[in-house]
N, C-alpha and C positions, 0 to 999 in steps of 0.2 A: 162767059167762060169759053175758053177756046175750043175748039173742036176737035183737037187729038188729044184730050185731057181723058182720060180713064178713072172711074172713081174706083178707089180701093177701100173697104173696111179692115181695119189692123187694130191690134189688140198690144202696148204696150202697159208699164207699169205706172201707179199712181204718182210714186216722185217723178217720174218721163215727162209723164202729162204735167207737170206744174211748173217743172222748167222748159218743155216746148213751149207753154202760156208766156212764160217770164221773157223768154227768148226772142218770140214772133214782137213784145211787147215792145222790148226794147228796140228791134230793129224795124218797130212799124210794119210789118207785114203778117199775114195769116200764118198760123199754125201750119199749114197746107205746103205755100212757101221755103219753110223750115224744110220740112221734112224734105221738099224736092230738092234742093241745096243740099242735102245732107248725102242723097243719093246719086249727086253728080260729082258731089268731091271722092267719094265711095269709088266711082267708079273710073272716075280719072285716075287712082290708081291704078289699076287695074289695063289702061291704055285703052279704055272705051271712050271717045269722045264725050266731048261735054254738051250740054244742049248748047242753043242761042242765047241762053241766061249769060253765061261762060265769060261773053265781052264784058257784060256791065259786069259782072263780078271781076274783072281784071282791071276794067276803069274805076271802080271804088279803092280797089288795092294800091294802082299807081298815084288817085288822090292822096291816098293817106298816105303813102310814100312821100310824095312833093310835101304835103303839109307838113311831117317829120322834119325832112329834109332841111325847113325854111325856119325851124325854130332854133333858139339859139342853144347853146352849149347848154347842158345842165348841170356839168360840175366841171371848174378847170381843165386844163387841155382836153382836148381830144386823144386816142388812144391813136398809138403809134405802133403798127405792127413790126413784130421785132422777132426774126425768123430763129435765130441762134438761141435767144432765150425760150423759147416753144420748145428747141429740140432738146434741149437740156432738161426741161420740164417733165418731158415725155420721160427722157431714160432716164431719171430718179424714181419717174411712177414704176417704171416696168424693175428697177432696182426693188424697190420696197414692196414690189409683191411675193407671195410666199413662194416659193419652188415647188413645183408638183412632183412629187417621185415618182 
């Protein structure tokens, strides 16, 4: 175990614990893992840096991107964005909403 590792004891609830278990399972790594992953996406919010983990979790992201990427269509064309039909979309929404008095 590393050496700037701190152990913390935390008290979450029993459905928590059985999807951290399912969770660490599926992704093949410790419950432990989980949790720091969870505190670093938390805090990237936030504009705190992320740890060193940060790269490999950007390199898994871009894999799965390319992998995406290189598969084929899954239904007929591709989507064609189409700017006039959006805005026309919009202000029917904002039509059919109710008026506030």
């Amino acid at each position: 175990m590393p050496t700037d590792m701190v152990r913390k004891q935390i008290y979450i609830r029993r459905q928590q614990q059985n999807l951290l278990r399912q969770l660490a399972q599926m992704r093949g790594v410790s419950e432990a893992e989980i949790i720091r992953r969870a505190i670093d996406r938390e805090t990237s919010y936030q504009g705190i840096p992320l740890s060193e983990d940060s790269h490999t979790a950007l390199e898994e992201i871009l894999k799965a991107a390319f992998a995406r990427r290189d598969q084929p269509a899954t239904a007929g064309e591709p989507y064609h964005f189409n700017r006039a039909e959006l805005y026309e979309e919009q202000r029917n929404r904002r039509s059919s909403k109710p008026q506030r008095e």
